[in-house]
C-alpha angles and dihedrals in degrees: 000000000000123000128213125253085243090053095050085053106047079048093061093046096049088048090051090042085054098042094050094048098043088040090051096040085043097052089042084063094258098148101147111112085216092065100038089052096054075054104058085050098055094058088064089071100070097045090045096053093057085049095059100035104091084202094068104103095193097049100356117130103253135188125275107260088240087066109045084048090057084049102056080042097063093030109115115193120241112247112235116251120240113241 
């Protein structure tokens, strides 16, 4: 199985999310399994907040490229008004 290239990228960004909260947790003398894997976790939340927030250009969940051509289709501009 081959991943995207978004995929891959959301990945890497959940592993250095882990990494930093277990490593901090770690060198401030946080050994209990319990705790780092609360950590681990809670690394989850940012990532998966990108992944749910259509606005997030790098994970977001974004429109089929079908869509968004039918809407520029049927967009009509906006005339200027006269001052």
């Amino acid at each position: 199985m081959e991943l995207k290239k978004e995929h891959k990228a959301m990945l890497a960004s959940y592993v250095r999310s882990i990494v930093g909260a277990v490593a901090a947790l770690y060198v401030a003398g946080v050994t209990d399994p319990k705790d780092l894997w609360a950590a681990l976790v809670g690394a989850l939340i940012p990532v998966a907040a990108r992944a749910v927030n259509p606005n997030d250009p790098a994970f977001g969940r974004m429109p089929a490229a079908k869509a968004v051509e039918e809407a520029l289709k049927a967009a009509k501009p906006k005339k200027k008004k006269s001052e």
